[in-house]
C-alpha positions as CSV (number, residue, x, y, z in Angstrom):
1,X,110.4,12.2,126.1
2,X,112.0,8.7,125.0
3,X,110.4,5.6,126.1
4,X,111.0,4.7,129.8
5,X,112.7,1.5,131.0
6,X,110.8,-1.9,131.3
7,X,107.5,-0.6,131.6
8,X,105.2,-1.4,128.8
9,X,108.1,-3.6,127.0
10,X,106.8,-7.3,127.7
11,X,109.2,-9.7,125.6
12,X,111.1,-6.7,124.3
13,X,115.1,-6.6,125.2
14,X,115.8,-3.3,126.4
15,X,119.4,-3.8,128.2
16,X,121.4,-5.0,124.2
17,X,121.2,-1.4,121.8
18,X,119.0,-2.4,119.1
19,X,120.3,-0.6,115.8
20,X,117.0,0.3,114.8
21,X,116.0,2.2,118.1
22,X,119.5,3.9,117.6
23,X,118.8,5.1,114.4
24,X,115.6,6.5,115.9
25,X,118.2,8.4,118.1
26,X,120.2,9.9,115.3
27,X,116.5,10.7,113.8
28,X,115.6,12.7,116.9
29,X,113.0,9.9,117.5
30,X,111.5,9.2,120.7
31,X,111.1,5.4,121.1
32,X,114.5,4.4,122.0
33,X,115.6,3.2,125.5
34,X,118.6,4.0,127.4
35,X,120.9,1.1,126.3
36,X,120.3,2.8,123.0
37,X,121.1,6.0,123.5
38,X,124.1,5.4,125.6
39,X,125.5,3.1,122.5
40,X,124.2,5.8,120.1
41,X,125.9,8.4,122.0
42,X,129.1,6.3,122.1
43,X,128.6,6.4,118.5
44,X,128.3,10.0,118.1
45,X,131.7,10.2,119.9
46,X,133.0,8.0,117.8
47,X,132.0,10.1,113.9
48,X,129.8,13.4,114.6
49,X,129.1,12.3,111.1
50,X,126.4,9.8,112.8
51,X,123.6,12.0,113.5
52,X,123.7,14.2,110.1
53,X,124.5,11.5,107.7
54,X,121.0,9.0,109.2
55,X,119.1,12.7,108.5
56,X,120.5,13.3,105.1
57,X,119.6,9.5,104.6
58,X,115.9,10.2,105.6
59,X,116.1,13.1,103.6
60,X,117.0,11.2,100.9
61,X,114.0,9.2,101.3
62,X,111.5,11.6,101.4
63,X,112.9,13.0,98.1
64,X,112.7,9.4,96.4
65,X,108.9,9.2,97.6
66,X,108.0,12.4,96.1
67,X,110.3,11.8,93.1
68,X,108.6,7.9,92.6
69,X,105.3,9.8,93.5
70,X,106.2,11.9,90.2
71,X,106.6,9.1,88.2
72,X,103.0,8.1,89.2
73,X,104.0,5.4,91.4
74,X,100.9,5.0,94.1
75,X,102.2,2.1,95.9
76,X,104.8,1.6,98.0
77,X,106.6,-1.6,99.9
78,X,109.1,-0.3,102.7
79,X,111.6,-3.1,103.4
80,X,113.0,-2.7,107.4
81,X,111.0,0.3,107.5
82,X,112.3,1.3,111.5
83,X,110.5,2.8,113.8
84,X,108.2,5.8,113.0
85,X,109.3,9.4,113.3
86,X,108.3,12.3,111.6
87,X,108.4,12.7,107.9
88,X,107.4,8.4,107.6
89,X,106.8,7.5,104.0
90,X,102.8,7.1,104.3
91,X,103.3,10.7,105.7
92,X,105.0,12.1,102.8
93,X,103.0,10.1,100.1
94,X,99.2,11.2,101.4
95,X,100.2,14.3,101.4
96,X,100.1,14.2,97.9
97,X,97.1,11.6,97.4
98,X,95.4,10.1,100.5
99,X,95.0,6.6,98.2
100,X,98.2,5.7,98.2
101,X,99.3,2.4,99.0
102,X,102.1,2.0,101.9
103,X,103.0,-1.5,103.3
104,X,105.8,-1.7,106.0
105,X,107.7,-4.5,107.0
106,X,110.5,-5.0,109.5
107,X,111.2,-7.6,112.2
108,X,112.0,-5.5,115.1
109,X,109.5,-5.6,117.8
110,X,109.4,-1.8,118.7
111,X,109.2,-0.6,115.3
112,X,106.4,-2.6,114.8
113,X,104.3,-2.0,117.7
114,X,105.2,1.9,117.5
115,X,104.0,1.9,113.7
116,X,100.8,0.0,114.7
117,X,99.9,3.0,117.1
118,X,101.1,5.7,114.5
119,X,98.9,3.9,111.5
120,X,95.9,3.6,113.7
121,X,92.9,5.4,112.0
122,X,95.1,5.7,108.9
123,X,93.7,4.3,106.0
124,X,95.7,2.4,102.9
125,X,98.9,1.6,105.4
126,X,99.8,-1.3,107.1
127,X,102.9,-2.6,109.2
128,X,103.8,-6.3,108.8
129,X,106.2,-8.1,111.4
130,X,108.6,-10.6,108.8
131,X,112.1,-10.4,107.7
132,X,113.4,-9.4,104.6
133,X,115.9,-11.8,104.3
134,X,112.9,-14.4,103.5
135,X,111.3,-12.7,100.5
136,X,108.3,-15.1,100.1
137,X,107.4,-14.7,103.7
138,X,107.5,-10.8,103.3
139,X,105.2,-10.6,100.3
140,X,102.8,-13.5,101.3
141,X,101.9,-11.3,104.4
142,X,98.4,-9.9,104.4
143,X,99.2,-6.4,105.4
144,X,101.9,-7.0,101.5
145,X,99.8,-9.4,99.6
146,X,96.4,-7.8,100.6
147,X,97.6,-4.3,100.6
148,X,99.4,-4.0,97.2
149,X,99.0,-5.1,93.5
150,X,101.8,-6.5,92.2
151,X,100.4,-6.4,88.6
152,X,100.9,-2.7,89.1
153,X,104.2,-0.8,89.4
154,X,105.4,-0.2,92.8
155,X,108.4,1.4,94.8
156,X,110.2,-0.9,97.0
157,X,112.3,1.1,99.4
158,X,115.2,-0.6,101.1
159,X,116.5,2.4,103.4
160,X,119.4,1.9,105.3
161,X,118.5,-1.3,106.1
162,X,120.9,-3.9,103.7
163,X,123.9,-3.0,105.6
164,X,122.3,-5.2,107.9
165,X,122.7,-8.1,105.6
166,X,125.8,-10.5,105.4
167,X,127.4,-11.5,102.5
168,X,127.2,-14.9,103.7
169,X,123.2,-14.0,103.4
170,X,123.2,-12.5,100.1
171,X,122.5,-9.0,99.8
172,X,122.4,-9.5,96.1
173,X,120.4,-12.3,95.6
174,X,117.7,-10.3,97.5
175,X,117.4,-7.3,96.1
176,X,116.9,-9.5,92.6
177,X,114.1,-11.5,94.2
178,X,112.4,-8.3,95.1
179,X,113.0,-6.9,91.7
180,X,111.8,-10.0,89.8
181,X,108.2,-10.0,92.1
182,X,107.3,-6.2,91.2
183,X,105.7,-5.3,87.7
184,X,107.7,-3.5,85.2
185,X,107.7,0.4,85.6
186,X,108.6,0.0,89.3
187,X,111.0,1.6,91.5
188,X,113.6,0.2,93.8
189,X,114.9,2.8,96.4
190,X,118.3,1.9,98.5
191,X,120.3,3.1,100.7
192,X,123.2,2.0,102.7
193,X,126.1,3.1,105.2
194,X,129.4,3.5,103.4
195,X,132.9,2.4,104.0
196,X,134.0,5.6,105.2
197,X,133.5,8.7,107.4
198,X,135.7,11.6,108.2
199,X,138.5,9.0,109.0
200,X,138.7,6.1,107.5
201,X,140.0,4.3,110.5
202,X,137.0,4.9,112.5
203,X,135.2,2.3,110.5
204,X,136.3,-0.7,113.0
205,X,135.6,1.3,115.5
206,X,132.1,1.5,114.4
207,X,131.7,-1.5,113.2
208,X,133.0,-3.3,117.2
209,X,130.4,-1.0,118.7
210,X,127.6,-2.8,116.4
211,X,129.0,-5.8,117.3
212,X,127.3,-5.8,120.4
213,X,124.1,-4.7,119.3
214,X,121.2,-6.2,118.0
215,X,122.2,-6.0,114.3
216,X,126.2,-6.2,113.0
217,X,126.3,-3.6,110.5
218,X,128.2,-3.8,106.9
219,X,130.4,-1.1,106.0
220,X,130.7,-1.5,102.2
221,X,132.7,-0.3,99.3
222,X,130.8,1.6,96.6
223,X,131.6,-0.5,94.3
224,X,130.4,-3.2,96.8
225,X,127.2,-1.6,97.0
226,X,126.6,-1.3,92.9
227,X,127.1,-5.4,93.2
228,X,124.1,-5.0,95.7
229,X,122.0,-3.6,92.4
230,X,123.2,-5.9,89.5
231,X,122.5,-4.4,86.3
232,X,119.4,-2.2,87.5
233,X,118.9,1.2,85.3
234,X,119.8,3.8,87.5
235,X,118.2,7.1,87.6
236,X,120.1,10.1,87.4
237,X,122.5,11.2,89.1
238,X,122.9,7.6,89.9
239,X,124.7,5.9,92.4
240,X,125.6,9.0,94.7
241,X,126.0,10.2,98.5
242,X,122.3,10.7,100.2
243,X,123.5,14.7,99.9
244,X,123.6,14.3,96.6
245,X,120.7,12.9,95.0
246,X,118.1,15.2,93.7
247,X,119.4,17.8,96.0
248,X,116.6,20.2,97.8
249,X,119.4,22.7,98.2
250,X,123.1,23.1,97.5
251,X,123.8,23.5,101.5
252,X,124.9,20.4,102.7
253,X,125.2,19.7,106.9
254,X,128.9,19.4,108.3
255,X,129.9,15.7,108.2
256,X,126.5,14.6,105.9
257,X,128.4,13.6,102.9
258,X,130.0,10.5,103.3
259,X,127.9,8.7,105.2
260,X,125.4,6.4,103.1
261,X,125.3,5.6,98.9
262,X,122.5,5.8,98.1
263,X,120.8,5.2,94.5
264,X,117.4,4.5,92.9
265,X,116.7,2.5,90.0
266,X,113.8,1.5,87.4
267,X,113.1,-2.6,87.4
């Protein structure tokens, strides 16, 4: 059951569709209200490509934990981490070892609350309300600062999440200051919605239906989105589509493959 109108959502907007509570919809998520799914229906309508291109990203995701897990990674910093549904990255890493480190961050009210309740009794996770776009505030927080080591190598994920980032803002600049705050050895994980889908014309159309959301989304080039990472060593297969990246199987879902770059590299 998704989560019912006003009820329970003090100081929470639930009338403007909040991107993050539509990507819980594409998810198959539950905390999502019905301005969201109406938008993230309209969505839908627009590219069929919605709802299997945000799980191929989140499958991409799980495979980078595991694969950063590999590398003996055992901390993690998820940058605009959304709202919880199942398969979150604390999730996937203690399955593996129950002392991994996971610190989320987003800004979204929802996402945070909803995390709170999931990470209650779970040990060696915390969520933290703060925005990536201020990098000092984001790692000065206690549940960042007092969670993880930064002498240590870490993962920073940034899962479809810069897309919400203007240029005017600098995408670029802030996924260097992240990079420049981790030790060497570390991971940074991104993702991001491309310029494309099926159509190529149904790009604006997506992009006016944002427009009147919570969060304007960037559709960007992939050679926009390499800019994003500067000069960061890539891991193999380097910068590909989510479907593509350390592939589970060679089945791919109709429509999946176009819809987010995705890479990972070593800082």
């Amino acid at each position: 059951m998704s989560i019912g109108e006003p009820a329970g959502s003090e100081g929470i907007d639930v009338r403007t569709p909040n991107a993050a509570r539509m990507y819980d919809y594409y998810l198959g998520g539950s905390h999502n209200f019905a301005a969201d799914r109406q938008a993230a229906e309209r969505a839908v309508e627009i590219t069929p490509a919605m709802i299997p291109g945000a799980r191929a990203n989140r499958a991409f995701l799980q495979r980078a934990v595991r694969f950063c897990l590999d590398q003996g990674i055992r901390q993690f910093l998820d940058l605009g981490s959304g709202i919880p549904t199942v398969g979150h990255v604390h999730q996937i890493a203690h399955e593996r070892d129950s002392s991994v480190r996971v610190a989320y961050v987003d800004n979204e009210p929802v996402a945070v609350s909803h995390t709170g309740q999931l990470l209650d009794g779970v040990e060696n996770a915390t969520i933290s309300r703060a925005d990536l776009r201020k990098p000092d505030e984001v790692l000065a927080e206690p549940g960042v600062a007092g969670l993880l080591d930064f002498d240590e190598p870490m993962a920073v994920l940034a899962a479809a999440v810069l897309h919400f980032v203007g240029d005017e803002e600098g995408p670029a600049e802030l996924v260097d200051s992240y990079r420049r705050a981790v030790a060497p050895g570390s991971f940074l994980v991104v993702s991001h919605i491309t310029d494309h889908y099926d159509e190529p014309d149904r790009v604006e159309e997506i992009s006016r239906l944002y427009r009147d959301t919570s969060h304007l989304a960037n559709h960007r080039s992939v050679d926009e989105f390499a800019a994003l990472l500067g000069d960061l060593e890539l891991v193999e297969p380097g910068l590909v589509h989510a479907v593509d990246w350390h592939p589970d199987s060679d089945e791919v879902p109709e429509g999946a493959r176009n819809a987010f770059w995705v890479a990972v590299g070593k800082c």
